[in-house]
N, C-alpha and C positions, 0 to 999 in steps of 0.2 A: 279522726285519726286513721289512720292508712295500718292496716294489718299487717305484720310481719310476713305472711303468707300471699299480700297481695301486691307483688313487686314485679308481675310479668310486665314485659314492655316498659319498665318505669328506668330513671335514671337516679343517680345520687340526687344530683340538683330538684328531683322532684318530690324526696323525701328529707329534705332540709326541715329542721326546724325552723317555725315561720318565725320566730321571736328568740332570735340570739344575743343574747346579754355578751358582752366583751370588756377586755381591760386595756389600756392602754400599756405598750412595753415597757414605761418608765415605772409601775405598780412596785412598792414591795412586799417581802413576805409577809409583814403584819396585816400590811391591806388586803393580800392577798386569803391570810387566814380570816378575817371578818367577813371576806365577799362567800365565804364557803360556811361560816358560818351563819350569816343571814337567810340560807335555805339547805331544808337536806337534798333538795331535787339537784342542787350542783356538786356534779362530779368533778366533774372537770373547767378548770379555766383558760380561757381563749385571750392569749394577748394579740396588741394589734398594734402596726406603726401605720395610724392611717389606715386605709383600707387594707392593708397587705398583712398578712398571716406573719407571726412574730414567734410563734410558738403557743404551746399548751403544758397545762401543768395539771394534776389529780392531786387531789386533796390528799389523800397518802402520802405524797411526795415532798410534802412541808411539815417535819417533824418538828418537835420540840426543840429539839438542839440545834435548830438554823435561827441565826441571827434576826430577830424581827426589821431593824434596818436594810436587811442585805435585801437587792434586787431580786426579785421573782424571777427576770429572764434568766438567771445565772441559775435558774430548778429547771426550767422549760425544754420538753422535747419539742422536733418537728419533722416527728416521725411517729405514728404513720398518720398520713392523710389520705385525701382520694379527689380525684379529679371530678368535677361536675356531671362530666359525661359517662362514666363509668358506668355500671347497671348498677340499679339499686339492688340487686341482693349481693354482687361484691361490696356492694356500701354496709350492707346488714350482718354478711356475715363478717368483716373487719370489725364493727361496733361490738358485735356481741364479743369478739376477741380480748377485746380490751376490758379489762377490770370495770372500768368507768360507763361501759355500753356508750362512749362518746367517741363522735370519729369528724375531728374539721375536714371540713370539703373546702378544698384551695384550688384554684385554677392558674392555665400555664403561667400566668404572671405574676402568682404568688398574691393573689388575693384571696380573702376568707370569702365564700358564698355563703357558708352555712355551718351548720354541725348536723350529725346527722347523731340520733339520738332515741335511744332506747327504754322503752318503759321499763318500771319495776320486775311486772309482770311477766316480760320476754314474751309481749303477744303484738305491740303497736309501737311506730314510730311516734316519737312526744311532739307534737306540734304539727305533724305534717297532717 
């Protein structure tokens, strides 16, 4: 795994998580809470129409009081992401921003490449 520290010359796209788990747009919040449930390692969930970026949601964000029927995109932000090309420490310092240490990497046409993704420890990117 790639050091938090070791991001000169690198870009987002090259600290992607190699192994990104996604959901499809049509997911509800029930399904949505089991996929979160099934591991503590997922912060955040990555939906997807097809290849193209759909939104994200953090487990925070699906309380108690929301309808286990109602759609998951209707929680989803799609903000903020980061382009491929970017440097990887605007990739790392955006992740670490974010409660989740998760940050989708979408490119110009609205495709998910990646997520880029932060250990526990705030020392390595998870997968890259």
């Amino acid at each position: 795994m790639t050091l938090l520290s070791d991001v000169a010359g690198l870009t987002a796209a090259d600290v992607v998580h190699r192994r990104l788990s996604n959901l499809p747009v049509s997911v509800t919040v029930g399904e949505m809470r089991e996929y979160f449930a099934a591991s503590s390692s997922r912060r955040l969930a990555v939906l997807v129409d097809g290849d193209r970026y759909a939104g994200s949601i953090a487990a925070a964000t699906l309380t108690d009081e929301i309808d286990a029927a109602a759609p998951a995109a209707d929680y989803a932000s799609h903000e903020p992401t980061i382009d491929p090309r970017a440097s990887a420490v605007a990739a790392r310092d955006l992740a670490l921003a974010q409660p989740s240490r998760r940050l989708p990497v979408v490119d110009d046409a609205g495709t998910l490449v990646g997520i880029v993704a932060i250990d526990q420890q705030l020392e390595r990117f998870c997968g890259a």
